[in-house]
C-alpha positions in Angstrom: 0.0 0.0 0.0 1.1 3.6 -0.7 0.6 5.1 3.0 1.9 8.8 1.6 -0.3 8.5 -1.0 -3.2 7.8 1.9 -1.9 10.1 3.6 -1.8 13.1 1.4 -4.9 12.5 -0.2 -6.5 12.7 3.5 -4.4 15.5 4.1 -5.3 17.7 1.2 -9.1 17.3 1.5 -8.9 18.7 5.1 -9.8 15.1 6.6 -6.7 14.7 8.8 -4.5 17.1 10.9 -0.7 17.7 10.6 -0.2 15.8 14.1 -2.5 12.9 12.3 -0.1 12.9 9.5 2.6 12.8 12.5 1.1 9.7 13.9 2.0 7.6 11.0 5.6 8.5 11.4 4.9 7.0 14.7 3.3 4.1 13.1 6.3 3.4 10.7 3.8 3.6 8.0 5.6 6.9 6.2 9.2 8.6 6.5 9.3 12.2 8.3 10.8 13.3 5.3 7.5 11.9 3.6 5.4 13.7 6.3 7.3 17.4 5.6 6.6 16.7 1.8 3.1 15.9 2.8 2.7 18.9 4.7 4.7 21.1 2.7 2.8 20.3 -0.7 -0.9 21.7 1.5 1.2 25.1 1.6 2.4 25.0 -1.9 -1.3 24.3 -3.1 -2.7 27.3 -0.9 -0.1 29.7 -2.3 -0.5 28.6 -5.9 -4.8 29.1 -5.5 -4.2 32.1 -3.4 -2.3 34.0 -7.6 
């Protein structure tokens, strides 16, 4: 299974938190570098919409 994938799908539609994206670096499911890209690409998308 692709868990970033999950993950930032989730993540993007407003459905989970960045500490719930936190708990799957806990959980061994995704890197923390995967969780900052995860995190980071909900800022990018903001400042792109916000032009």
């Amino acid at each position: 299974m692709d868990w970033k994938a999950k993950v930032q799908g989730f993540y993007l539609n407003g459905n989970y938190s960045d500490a719930d994206v936190q708990k799957f670096v806990t959980l061994k499911k995704i890197t923390q570098q995967e969780a900052n890209e995860i995190i980071a690409s909900k800022t990018n998308k903001e400042e792109n919409s916000a032009e």
